[in-house]
C-alpha positions in Angstrom: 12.9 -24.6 50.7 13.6 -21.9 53.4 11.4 -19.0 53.5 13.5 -15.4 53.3 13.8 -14.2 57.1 11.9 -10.7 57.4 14.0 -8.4 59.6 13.8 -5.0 60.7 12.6 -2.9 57.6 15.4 -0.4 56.9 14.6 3.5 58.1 15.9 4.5 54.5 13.0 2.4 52.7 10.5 2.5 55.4 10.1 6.6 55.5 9.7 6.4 51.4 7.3 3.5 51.6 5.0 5.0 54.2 5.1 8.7 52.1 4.4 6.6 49.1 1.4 4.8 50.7 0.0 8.2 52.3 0.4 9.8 49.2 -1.9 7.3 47.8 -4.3 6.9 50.4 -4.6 10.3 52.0 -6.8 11.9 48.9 -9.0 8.9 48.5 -9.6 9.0 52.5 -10.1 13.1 52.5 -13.2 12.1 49.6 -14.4 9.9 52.1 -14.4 12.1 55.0 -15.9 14.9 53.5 -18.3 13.0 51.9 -22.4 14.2 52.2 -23.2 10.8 53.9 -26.7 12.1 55.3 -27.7 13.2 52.0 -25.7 10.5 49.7 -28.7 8.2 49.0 -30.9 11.6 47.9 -28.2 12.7 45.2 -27.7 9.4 44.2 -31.4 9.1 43.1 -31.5 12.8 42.1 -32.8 13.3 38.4 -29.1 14.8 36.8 -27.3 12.0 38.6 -29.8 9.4 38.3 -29.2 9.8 34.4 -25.6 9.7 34.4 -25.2 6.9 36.6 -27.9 5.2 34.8 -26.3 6.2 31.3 -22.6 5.1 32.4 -23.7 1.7 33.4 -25.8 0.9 29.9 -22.9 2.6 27.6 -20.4 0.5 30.1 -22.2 -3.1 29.6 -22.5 -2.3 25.9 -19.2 -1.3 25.6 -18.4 -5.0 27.0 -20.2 -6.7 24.9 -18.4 -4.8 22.2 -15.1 -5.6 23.0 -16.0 -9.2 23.6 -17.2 -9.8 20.5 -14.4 -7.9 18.9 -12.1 -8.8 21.5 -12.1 -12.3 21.8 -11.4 -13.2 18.2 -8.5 -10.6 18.2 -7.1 -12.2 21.1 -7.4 -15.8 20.0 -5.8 -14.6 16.7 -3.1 -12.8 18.7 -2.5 -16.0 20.5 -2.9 -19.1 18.4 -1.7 -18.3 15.1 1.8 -17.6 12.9 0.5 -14.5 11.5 3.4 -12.1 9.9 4.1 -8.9 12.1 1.8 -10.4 14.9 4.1 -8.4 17.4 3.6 -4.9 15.6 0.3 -5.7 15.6 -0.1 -6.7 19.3 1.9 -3.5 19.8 -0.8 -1.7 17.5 -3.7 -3.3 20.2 -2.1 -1.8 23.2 -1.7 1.6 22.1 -5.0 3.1 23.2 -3.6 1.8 26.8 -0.7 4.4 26.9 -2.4 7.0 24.7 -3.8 9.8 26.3 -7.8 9.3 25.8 -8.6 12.9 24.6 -5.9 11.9 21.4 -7.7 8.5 21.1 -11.2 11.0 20.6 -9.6 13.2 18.5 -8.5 10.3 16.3 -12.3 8.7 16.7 -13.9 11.9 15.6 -11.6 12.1 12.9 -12.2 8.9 11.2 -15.9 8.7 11.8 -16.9 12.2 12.3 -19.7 13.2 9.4 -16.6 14.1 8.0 -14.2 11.6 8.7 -12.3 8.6 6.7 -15.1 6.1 7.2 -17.9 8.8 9.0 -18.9 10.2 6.0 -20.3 7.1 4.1 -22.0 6.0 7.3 -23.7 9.6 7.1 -24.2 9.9 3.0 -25.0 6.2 2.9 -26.7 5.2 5.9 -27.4 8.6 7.8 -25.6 7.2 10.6 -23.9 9.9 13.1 -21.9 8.9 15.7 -20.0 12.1 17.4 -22.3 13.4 20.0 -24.6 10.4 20.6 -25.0 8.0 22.8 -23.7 5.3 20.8 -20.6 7.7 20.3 -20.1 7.4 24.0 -20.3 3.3 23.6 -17.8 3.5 20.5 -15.6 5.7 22.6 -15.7 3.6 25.8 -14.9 0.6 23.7 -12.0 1.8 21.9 -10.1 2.6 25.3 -11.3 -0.8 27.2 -11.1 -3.4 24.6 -7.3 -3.7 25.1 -7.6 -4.7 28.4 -9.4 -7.8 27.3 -7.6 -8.9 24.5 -4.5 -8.9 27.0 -6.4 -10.9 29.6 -7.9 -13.5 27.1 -4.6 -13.4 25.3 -2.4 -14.6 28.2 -5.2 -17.3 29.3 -5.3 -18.9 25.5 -1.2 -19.0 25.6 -1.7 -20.5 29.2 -4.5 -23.1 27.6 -2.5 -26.2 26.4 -3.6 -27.1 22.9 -3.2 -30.4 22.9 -6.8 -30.7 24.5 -8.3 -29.1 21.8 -6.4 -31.1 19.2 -7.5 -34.4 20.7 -11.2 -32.8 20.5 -10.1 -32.5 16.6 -8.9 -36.0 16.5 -12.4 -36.9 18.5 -14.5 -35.5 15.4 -14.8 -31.8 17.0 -15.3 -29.0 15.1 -13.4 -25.9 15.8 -16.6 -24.5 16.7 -17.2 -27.0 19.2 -13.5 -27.4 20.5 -13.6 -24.0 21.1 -16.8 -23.9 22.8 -16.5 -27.3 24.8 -12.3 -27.4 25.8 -10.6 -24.0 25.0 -13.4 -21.6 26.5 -13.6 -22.9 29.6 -10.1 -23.3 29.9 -9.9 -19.7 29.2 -12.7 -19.0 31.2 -10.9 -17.4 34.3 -8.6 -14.9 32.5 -12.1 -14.2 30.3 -14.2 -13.3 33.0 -10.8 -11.1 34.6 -10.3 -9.3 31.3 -14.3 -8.6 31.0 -14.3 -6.9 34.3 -11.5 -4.8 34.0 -12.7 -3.7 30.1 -16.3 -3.2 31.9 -14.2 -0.7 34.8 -12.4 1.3 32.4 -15.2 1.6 30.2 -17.0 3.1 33.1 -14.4 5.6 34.0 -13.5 6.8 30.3 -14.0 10.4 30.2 -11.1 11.9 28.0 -12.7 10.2 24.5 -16.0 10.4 25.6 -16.4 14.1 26.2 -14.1 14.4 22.4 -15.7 12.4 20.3 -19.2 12.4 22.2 -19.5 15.8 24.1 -21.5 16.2 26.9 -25.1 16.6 26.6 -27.4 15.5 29.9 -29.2 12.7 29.4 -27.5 11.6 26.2 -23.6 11.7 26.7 -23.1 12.9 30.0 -21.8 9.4 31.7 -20.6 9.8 35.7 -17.1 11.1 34.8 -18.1 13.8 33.0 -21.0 14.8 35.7 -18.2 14.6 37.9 -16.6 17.4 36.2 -19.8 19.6 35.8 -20.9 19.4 39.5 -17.8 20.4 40.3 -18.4 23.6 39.5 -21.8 23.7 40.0 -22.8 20.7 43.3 -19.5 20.0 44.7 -21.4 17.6 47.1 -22.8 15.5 44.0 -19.5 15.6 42.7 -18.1 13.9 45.6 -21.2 11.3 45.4 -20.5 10.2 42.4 -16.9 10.2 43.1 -17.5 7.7 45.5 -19.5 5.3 43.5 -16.7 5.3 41.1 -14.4 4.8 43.9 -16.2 1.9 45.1 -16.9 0.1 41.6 -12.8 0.0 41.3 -12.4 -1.6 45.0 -14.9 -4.2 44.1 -12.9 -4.8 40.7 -9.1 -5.0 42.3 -11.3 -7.5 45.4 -13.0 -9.6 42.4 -9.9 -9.6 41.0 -7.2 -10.1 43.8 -6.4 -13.2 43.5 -5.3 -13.1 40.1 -4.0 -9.7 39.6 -2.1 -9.4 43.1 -1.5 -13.0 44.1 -3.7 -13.5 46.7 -0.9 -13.2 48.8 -1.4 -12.8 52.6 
């Protein structure tokens, strides 16, 4: 098969193309250049920033485990069986991805708020409270990530032929243990893909977090929303934390190049 010659690259998509790319890369490389570099390791360790960066990454890995527990059942569901409506309902699991987060906190807070749909028997019966805490900012993280997963694991299971796992069945399997032994690790590239993007945009969630959680230091105040504060207050911590954030989502598109973009040289 003959490979497409690559000519000249036409003026009238080159000139777009390059104003596209600077567009892109000319913000992320002004962050870098004005960077604090001398003092970067000191505000890194600093107590307010300590906290948040300390804070995103727990309420980040728990919002993980959250959505791979919830996730991967969802997904398998999604994929293996002939349930009625199942595209409404994959529809209904990808809405958080195009809905603005800020409307996906207001819609939290308003079903488990004290006085929400399901927030007020967690209060009068358990005198659990979930707006404003901690685990508010893990419930919030979750709710905008976990799509992310079930649409990795998804797409692995309907790449995963079944016939393995039926001759596991015929074999004297369980469906415990044909899941565990053939379909997992079957699945276990788009698995591990879908947990690191959940586990990114869990860590860069700020619209429902600072909704339905707020933004108390040292309880709620994750990276993105310190972000935001030193802003106003340390524009150079600002820009540190910026750049942690920055370089969490280039290690997540390099983990993940060769699946997401191809791999292509």
């Amino acid at each position: 098969m003959r490979r497409p010659t690559r000519g000249r690259v036409p003026l009238l998509v080159a000139l777009p193309s390059l104003v596209g790319l600077a567009f892109l890369l000319v913000p992320l490389v002004g962050l870098l250049a004005r960077a604090p570099w001398s003092t970067l390791g000191t505000r890194l360790v600093g107590p307010e920033v300590g906290q948040a960066l300390l804070l995103s990454l727990t309420c980040a890995s728990l919002a993980t485990v959250l959505c791979l527990v919830l996730g991967v059942p969802l997904a398998w569901l999604l994929a293996r069986t002939e349930l009625p409506g199942r595209g409404v309902l994959r529809a209904l699991v990808t809405v958080p991805l195009v809905l603005p987060p800020v409307v996906g906190g207001v819609a939290l807070l308003l079903v488990l708020g004290r006085r929400g749909l399901v927030g007020q028997y967690l209060h009068d019966w358990f005198g659990v409270s979930l707006p404003f805490t901690t685990a508010g900012v893990v419930v919030a993280e979750a709710f905008v990530a976990m799509p992310f997963l079930v649409i990795a694991v998804e797409g692995a299971l309907r790449a995963a032929d079944p016939r393995f796992e039926e001759a596991a069945a015929t074999l004297g399997a369980t469906r415990w243990v044909a899941f565990r032994r053939v379909t997992l690790p079957s699945i276990m590239p788009g698995l591990v893909a879908g947990t690191v993007l959940c586990w990114a945009r869990a860590l860069g969630e700020f619209g429902a977090t600072i909704t339905f959680a707020g933004n108390f230091p040292g309880r709620t105040t994750t990276m993105p929303l310190a972000v935001y504060l030193a802003l106003e207050t340390d524009p150079g911590a600002a820009i540190a934390l910026s750049i942690v954030l920055l370089v969490v989502s280039v290690a997540v598109l390099v983990s993940l190049r060769d699946r997401w973009i191809g791999g292509a040289p």
